[in-house]
Each structure stands twice: as structure tokens, then as C-alpha cells.
C-alpha positions as CSV (number, residue, x, y, z in Angstrom):
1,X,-15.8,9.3,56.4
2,X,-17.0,10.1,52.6
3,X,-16.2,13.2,51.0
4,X,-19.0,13.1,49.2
5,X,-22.6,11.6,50.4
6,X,-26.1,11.8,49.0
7,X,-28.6,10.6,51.9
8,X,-32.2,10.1,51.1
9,X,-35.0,8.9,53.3
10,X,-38.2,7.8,52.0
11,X,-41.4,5.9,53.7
12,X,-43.3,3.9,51.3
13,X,-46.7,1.7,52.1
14,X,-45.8,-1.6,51.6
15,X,-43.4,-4.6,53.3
16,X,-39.6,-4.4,53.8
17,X,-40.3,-7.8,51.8
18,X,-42.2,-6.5,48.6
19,X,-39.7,-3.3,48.9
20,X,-36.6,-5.6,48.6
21,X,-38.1,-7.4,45.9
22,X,-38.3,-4.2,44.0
23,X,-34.6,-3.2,44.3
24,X,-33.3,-6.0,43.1
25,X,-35.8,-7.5,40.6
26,X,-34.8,-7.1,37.0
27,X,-37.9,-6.9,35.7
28,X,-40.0,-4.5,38.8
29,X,-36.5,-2.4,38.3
30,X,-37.2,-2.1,34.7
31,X,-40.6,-0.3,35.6
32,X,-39.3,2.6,37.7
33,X,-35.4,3.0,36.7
34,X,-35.5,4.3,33.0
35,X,-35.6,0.9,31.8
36,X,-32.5,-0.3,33.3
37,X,-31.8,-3.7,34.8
38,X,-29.8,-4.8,37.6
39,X,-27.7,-8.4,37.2
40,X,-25.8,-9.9,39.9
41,X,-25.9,-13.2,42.0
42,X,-27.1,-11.1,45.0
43,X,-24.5,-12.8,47.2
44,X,-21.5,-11.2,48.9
45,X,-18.3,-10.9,46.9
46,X,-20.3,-11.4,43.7
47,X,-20.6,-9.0,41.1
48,X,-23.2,-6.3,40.4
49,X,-24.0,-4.2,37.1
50,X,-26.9,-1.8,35.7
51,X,-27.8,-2.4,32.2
52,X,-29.1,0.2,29.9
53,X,-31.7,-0.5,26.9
54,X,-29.8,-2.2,24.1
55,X,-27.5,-4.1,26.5
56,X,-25.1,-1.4,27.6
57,X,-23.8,-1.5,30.9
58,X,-24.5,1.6,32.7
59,X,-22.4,0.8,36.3
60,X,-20.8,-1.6,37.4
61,X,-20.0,-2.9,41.2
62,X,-19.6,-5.6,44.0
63,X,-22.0,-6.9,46.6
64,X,-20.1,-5.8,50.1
65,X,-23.0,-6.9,52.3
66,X,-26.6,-8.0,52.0
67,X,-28.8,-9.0,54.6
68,X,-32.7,-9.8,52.6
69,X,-35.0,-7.5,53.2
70,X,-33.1,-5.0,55.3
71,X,-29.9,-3.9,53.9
72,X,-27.9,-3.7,51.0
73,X,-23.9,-2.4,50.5
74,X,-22.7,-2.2,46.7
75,X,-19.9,-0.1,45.3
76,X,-20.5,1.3,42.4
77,X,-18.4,2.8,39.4
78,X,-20.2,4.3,36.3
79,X,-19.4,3.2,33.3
80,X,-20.8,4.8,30.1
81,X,-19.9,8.8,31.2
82,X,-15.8,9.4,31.1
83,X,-16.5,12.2,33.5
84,X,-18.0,10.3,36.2
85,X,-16.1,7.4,35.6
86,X,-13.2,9.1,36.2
87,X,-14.1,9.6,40.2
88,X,-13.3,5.5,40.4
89,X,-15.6,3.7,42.7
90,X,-18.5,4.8,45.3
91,X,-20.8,2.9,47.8
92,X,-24.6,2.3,47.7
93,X,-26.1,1.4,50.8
94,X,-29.8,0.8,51.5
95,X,-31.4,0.2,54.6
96,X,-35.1,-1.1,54.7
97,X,-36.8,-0.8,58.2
98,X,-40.6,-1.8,59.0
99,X,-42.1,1.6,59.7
100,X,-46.2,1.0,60.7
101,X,-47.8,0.1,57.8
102,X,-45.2,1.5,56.0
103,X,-41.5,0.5,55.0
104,X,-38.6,3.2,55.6
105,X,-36.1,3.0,52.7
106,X,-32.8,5.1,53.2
107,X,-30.6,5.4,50.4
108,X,-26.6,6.5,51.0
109,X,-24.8,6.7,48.1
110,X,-21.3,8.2,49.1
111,X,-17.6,8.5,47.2
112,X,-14.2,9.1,48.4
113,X,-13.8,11.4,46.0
114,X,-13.7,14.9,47.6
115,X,-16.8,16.9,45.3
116,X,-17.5,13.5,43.2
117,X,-19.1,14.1,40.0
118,X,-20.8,11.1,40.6
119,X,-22.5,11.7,43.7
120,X,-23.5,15.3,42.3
121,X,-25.7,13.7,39.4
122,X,-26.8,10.5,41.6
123,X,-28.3,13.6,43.9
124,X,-30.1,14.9,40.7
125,X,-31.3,11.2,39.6
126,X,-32.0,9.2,43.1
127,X,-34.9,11.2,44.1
128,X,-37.0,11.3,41.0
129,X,-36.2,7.3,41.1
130,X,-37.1,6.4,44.8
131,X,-40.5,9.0,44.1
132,X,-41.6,6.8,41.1
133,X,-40.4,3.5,43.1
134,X,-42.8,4.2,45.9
135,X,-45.7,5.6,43.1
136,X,-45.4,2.1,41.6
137,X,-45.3,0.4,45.1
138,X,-48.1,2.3,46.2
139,X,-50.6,2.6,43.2
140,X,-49.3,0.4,40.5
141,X,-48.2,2.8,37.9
142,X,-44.7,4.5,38.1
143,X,-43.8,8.5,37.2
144,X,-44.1,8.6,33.4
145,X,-40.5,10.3,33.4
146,X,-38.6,7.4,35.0
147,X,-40.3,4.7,32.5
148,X,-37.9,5.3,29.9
149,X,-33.9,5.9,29.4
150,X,-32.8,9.2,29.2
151,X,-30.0,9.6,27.8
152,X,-27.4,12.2,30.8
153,X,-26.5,15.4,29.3
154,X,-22.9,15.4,28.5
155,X,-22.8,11.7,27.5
């Protein structure tokens, strides 16, 4: 069992298909996380990494399990804040399920770590992502404040 979990549920109108695609498309990601990419082989065992604007890596990671369109494992270590990085690696998990018309996205983000840093701020930054990810699904324009880097207090 973690010692420290973020769980967020979210239903969004659209596919689990077109919802995958916007997880792990560079560019779609680009649109609704500040900017960021993600770059990996989307394959078990291979690597995983967020990049920041101006080619910064952001966090870094390895795929642990995927299964297209309905779950995805990661871990996940942050690499530009000392603080955070200090709490050594975490685990991302999303699980996509058909929902009606709608897709169910749940987002577990959890550490080791007993009061992880980490998971505190991915608490603070997770739900203002997933809102403007299911704006942009669902009406083609994401939240204005997730369009652009912004740069963690404390960095």
C-alpha cells in the first residue's frame, strides 16, 4: 500500500480511444499540460519523460504496464525541483473505462514516500490538468491557465 495517493475520477464525452490518444500524444498534450510533451516508445520496459518548453526534462519514468485505450502504469520521478526529487520515484496509473457516451478516466498517482512532496503538489496540479483535458476533449479549446508553462513556486 502507498503512503501517499492522489486519486482523481473524471467522466469526459468522448471514446476511451480519442481519450488515450490525448494522454499520450505529444502534440494534443502540448494543448492542455502547460506546454509540456511526453516522449517514450509507449511499450513496456521502455522509457518515459515530460519535457518542458526549451527542452527541459520535467520527469522522468518507465512504462510498467499499458494496455491501449484502457490502462496505463508509469513511475515517475521529478526532475527539475530538488525538493520533490528528493522523494525518489512514484507511480502513475490511468484507467480509461467506456462510461455511456462518456469515457471514465481515473488518475492514481501514489509514492512510497510516507507525506511525499510530490504527491502533495501533483494534488494541486492534476485537477486543473484533467479539467482543461476534458474542456479540450469536449469543446475544442483548453482552460487558458494550463496552455502555457508555469514555472512551480520554489523552483
Amino acid at each position: 500500500m502507498a503512503e501517499s495517493r492522489f486519486v482523481y475520477v473524471i467522466y469526459i464525452r468522448t471514446t476511451p480511444e480519442k481519450l488515450w490518444q490525448a494522454l499520450i500524444d505529444p502534440e494534443f498534450t502540448r494543448k492542455y499540460w502547460g506546454d509540456t510533451w511526453q516522449v517514450s516508445e509507449w511499450k513496456v520496459g521502455s522509457s518515459w519523460k515530460i519535457m518542458m518548453p526549451g527542452g527541459q526534462v520535467a520527469d522522468v519514468g518507465e512504462i510498467l504496464e499499458i494496455e491501449p485505450g484502457r490502462k496505463l502504469v508509469l513511475t515517475w520521478r521529478n526532475e527539475f525541483r530538488p525538493d520533490l526529487k528528493e522523494d525518489g520515484p512514484s507511480r502513475l496509473t490511468y484507467e480509461i473505462q467506456a462510461h455511456g457516451d462518456a469515457a471514465r478516466l481515473t488518475v492514481i498517482h501514489e509514492s512510497e514516500t510516507p507525506l511525499s512532496r510530490l504527491i502533495q503538489a501533483v494534488s494541486l496540479g492534476w485537477p486543473a490538468i484533467l479539467s482543461s483535458l476534458k474542456t479540450l476533449l469536449e469543446t475544442g479549446a483548453a482552460l487558458e491557465m494550463t496552455q502555457s508553462w508555469k514555472q512551480p513556486q520554489g523552483s
